[in-house]
C-alpha atoms as one frame of an Amber mdcrd trajectory, in Angstrom:
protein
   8.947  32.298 110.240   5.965  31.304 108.496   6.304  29.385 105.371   3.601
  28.234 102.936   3.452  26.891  99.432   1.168  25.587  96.841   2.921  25.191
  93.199  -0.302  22.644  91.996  -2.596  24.807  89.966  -5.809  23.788  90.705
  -9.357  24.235  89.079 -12.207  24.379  91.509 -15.790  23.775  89.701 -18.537
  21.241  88.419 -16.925  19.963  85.148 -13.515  20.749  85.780 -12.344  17.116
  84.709 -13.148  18.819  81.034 -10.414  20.560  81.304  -8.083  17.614  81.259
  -7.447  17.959  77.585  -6.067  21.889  78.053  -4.204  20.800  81.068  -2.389
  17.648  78.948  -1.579  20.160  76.223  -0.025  22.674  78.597   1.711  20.222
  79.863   3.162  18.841  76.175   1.887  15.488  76.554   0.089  13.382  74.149
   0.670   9.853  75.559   0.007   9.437  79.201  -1.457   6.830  81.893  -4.216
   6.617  83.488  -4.461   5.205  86.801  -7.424   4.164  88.814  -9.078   1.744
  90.968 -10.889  -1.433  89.941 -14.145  -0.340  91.080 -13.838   3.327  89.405
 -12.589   1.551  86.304 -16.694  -0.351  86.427 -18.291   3.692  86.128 -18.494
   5.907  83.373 -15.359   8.721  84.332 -12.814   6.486  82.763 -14.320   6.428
  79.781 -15.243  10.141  79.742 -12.024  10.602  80.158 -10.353   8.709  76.988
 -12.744  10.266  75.074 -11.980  14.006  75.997  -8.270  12.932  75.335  -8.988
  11.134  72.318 -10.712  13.989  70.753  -7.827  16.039  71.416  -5.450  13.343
  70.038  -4.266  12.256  73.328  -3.527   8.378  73.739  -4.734   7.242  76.958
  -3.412   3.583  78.427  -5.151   2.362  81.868  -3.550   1.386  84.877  -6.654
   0.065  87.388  -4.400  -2.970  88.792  -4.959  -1.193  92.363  -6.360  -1.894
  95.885  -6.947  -0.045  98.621  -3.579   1.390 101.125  -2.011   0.592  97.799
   1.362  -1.392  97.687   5.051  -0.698  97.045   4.764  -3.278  94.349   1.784
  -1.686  92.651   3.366   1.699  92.124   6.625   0.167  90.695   4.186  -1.653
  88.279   2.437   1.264  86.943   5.883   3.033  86.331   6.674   0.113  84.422
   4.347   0.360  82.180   5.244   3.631  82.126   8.157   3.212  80.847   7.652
   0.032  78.489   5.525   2.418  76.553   7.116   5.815  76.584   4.090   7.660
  78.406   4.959  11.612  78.893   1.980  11.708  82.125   0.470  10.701  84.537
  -3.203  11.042  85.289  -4.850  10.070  88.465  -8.841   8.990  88.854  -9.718
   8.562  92.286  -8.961   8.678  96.313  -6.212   8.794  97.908  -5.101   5.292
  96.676  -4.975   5.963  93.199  -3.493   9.489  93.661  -0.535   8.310  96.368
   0.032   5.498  94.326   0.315   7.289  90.752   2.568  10.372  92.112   5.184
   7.798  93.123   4.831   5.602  89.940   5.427   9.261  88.008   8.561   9.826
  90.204   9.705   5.917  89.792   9.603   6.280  86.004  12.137   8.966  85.911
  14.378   7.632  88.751  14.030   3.893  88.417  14.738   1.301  91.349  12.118
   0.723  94.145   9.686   2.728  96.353  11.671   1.749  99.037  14.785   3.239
  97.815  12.908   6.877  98.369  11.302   7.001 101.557  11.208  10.187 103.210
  12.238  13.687 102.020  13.856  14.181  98.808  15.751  11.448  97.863  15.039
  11.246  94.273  17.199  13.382  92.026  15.404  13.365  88.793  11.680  15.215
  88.399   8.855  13.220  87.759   6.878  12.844  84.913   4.182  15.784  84.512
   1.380  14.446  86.844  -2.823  15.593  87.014  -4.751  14.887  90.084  -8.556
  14.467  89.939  -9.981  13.272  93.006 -13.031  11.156  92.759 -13.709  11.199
  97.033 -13.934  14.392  99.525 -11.059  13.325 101.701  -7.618  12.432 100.263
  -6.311  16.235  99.793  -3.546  14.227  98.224  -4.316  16.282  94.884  -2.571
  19.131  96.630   0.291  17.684  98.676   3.637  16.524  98.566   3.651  12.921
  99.676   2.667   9.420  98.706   1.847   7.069 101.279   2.187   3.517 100.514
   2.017   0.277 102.300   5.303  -1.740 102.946   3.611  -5.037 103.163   6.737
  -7.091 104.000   7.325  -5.001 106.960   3.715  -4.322 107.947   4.163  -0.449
 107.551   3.115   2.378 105.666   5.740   4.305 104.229   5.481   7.971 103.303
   7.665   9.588 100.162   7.947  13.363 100.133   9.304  15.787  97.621   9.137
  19.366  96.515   8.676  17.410  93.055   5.510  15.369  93.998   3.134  18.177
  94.227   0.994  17.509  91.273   1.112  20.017  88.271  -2.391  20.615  87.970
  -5.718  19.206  90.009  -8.868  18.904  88.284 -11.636  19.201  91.541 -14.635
  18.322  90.052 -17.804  17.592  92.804 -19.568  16.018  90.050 -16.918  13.276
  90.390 -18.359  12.591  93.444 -22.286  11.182  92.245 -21.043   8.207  92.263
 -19.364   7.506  95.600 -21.713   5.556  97.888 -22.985   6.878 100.748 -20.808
   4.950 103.759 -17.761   6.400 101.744 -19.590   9.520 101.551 -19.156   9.764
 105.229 -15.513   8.142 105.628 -13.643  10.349 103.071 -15.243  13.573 104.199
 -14.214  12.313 108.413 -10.910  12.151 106.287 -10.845  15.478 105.325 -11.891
  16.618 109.018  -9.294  14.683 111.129  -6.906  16.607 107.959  -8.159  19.981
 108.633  -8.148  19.539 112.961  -5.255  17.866 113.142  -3.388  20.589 110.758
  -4.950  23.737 112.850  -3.711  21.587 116.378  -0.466  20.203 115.762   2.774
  21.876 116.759   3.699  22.933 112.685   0.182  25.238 112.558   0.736  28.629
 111.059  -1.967  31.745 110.932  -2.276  30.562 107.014  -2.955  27.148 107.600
  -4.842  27.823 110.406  -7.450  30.122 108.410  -7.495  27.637 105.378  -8.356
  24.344 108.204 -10.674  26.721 109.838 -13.115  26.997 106.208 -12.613  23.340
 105.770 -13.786  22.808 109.258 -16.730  25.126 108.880 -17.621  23.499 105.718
 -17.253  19.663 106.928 -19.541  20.256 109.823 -22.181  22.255 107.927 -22.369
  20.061 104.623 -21.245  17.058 105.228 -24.006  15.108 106.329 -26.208  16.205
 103.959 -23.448  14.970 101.012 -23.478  11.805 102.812 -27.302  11.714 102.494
 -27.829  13.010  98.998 -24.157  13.282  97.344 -25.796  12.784  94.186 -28.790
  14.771  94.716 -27.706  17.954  96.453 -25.364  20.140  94.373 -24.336  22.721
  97.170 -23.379  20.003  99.898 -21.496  18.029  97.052 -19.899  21.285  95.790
 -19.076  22.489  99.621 -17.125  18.521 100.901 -15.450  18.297  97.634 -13.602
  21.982  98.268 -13.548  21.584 101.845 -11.154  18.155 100.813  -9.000  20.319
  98.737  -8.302  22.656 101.617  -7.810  20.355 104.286  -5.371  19.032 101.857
  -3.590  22.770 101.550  -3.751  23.161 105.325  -2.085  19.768 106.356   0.648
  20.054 103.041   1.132  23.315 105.107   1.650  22.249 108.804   1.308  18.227
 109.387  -1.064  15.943 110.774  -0.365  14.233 114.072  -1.607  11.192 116.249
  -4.593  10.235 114.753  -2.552   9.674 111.430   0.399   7.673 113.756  -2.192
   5.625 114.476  -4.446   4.953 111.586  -1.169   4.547 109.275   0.383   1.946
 111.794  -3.413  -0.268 111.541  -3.726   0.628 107.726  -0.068  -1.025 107.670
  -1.063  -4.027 109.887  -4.709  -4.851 109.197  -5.207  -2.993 105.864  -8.347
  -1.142 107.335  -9.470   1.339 105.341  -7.458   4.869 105.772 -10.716   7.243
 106.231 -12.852   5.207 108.951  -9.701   4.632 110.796  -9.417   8.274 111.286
 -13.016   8.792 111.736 -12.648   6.197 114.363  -9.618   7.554 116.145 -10.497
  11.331 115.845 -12.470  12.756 118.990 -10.597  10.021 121.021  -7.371  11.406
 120.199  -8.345  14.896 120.316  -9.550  14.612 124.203  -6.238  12.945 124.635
  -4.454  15.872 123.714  -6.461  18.188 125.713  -5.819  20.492 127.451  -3.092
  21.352 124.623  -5.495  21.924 121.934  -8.396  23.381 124.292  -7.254  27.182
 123.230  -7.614  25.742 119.584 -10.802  24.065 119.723 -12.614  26.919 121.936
 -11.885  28.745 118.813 -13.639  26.571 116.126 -16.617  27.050 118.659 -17.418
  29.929 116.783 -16.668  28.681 113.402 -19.027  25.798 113.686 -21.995  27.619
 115.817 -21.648  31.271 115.090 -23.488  31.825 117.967 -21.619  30.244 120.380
 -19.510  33.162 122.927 -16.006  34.091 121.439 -15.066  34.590 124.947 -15.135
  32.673 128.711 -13.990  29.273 129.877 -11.657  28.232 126.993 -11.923  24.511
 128.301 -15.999  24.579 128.373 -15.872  25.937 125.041 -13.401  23.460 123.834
 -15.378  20.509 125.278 -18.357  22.067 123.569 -16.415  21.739 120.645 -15.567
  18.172 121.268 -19.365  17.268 121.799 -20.217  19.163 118.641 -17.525  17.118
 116.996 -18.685  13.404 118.373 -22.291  14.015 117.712 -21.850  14.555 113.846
 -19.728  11.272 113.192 -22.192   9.536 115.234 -24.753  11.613 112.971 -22.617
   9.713 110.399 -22.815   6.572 111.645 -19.077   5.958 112.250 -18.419   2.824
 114.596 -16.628   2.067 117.423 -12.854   1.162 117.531 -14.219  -2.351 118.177
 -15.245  -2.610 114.196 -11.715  -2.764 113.049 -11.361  -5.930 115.110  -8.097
  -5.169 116.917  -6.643  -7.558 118.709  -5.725  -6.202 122.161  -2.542  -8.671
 122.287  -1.369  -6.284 119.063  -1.439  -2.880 120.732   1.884  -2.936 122.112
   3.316  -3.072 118.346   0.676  -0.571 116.839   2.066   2.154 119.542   5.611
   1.200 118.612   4.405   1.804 115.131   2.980   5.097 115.652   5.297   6.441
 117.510   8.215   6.112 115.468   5.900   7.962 112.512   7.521  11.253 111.166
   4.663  12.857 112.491   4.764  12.144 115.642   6.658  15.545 117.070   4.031
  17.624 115.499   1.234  15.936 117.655   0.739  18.854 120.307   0.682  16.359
 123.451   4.262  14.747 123.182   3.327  10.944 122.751   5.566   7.996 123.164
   4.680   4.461 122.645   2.990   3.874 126.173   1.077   7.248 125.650  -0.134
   5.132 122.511  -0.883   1.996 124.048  -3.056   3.666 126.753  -4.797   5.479
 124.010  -5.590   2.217 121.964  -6.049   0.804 125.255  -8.650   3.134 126.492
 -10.562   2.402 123.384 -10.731  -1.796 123.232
């Protein structure tokens, strides 16, 4: 059986975030929060933002309290202030910190308690408060999804909350958004949205639909992305092309599931708090060879998405190692380090494998993996 869903509406175009106004009156709300990163809070979309409300009689209330691989804590906090002053919404400004960390403070103000107390699938009872998505990087695809990751910090985890109620009501994808990411982030967030869209078309929950949508995101990635990363404010169609190719990398994971690359990078994100998007970047063509010869049939076939010329036909594993070449020399075209720039300790790897292979995605990596299959992984990389 195939099964596929999308219940966010979402608005694809430049300018899109003017729409917020329509979208809050759809929605009945006239008070809401905004939530958004410290640095985001410094440019001028905040702002823009109040304004467009304001003029439609909207109150608007910030919530920018928030660091990267954000915290239990810090979503608990914005649903307090939620609550101490009767907001109807939710808006998120940003990546995926800002978006995981305002759909569980919209699900926390309706069901009280702590973050903790809802880990994994469906466990709240109570639907959130109505909740807009505008994503301000090209790699969360959290604006489409059903989970909030957040870190555990007590326990050194990350901890993932899913429900059929998180999917945001409406996302706003606006590429102009992106003019004012810099360019190193440029290249992170959009390796985000890459390791989202190969590790959705190769894990064991792929479908034909998510399969087709990963496939355009994959096409995209590899055809714009380094010129967004070079010119995100200058060149319209690459900015335009990463920001939609996020969106359905988003569709196509919320779809199937990711697999080891995301074990991985959410066990060091836990640890270390390294940032989500290089970690993947990092992790990404390692982990894919490691899954070979299980994903070869897969990755023979984005061949021919990537280079159009390439055969559709022959040696499936010299097409899929074509592939993997293709894939390694555009994040070094990207200038994404080595595994050695997280500064790892080796001494750690033992409890980083543990870590990632106890993650609920770990069956849906296509090479079964258990902690030792991590460790030599990790270890292969030191």
């Amino acid at each position: 059986m195939i099964g596929f869903r999308l219940p966010t509406r979402v608005h694809v175009a430049p300018g899109a975030r003017r729409r917020l106004p329509a979208v809050l009156d759809a929605l009945g709300s006239t008070r809401v929060l905004l939530v958004c990163d410290p640095g985001l809070a410094a440019t001028p979309w905040p702002e823009e933002l109040r304004g467009l409300a304001a003029d439609a009689g909207v109150e608007v209330e910030v919530f920018d309290r928030l660091e990267p691989n954000p915290r239990t804590e810090t979503a608990e906090a914005a649903a307090d202030k939620i609550r101490d002053g009767r907001l109807e919404a939710v808006v998120a400004l940003g990546g995926g910190s800002a978006l995981d960390a305002a759909k569980a403070a919209a699900m926390l103000a309706t069901n009280g308690g702590r973050a903790l107390d809802y880990v994994g699938r469906n466990r709240f009872r109570a639907a959130p408060l109505p909740f807009v998505a505008l994503p301000t990087t090209c790699g969360t695809g959290s604006e489409v999804t059903w989970v909030s990751v957040l870190s555990d910090r007590e326990a050194g985890t990350k901890v993932s909350i899913k429900g059929d109620g998180m999917f945001p009501d409406q996302a706003l994808v606006d590429a102009d958004l992106l003019r004012t990411l810099p360019p190193p982030l440029v290249a992170a967030t959009g390796a985000d949205a890459l390791t989202h869209a190969l590790e959705a078309t190769t894990c064991t929950a792929a479908n034909p639909i998510s399969d087709a949508v990963a496939a355009e995101a994959v096409r995209l990635l590899f055809a714009f992305l380094p010129r967004a990363a070079a010119d995100v404010a200058g060149d319209d169609e690459a900015r335009r092309a990463v920001m939609l190719a996020s969106t359905l990398a988003g569709i196509a994971f919320g779809n199937a599931d990711v697999a080891a690359v995301h074990c991985l990078s959410e066990s060091l994100g836990g640890l270390y708090d390294v940032p989500h998007g290089l970690t993947n970047a990092i992790l990404l063509p390692a982990a894919m060879r490691y899954n070979r010869p299980h994903v070869d049939a897969r990755l023979a076939q984005l061949l021919a998405v990537v280079v159009p010329a390439a055969p559709a036909a022959g040696d499936v594993a010299a097409r899929a190692e074509a592939f993997l070449e293709r894939l390694e020399a555009l994040l070094a075209e990207l200038a994404v380090p080595p595994f050695s720039h997280l500064g790892i300790p080796r001494r750690d790897h033992r409890r980083i494998a543990e870590l990632a292979a106890a993650n609920g995605s770990n069956p849906s990596n296509p090479r079964p993996m258990r902690a030792a299959d991590y460790r030599r992984l990790l270890d292969s990389l030191a």
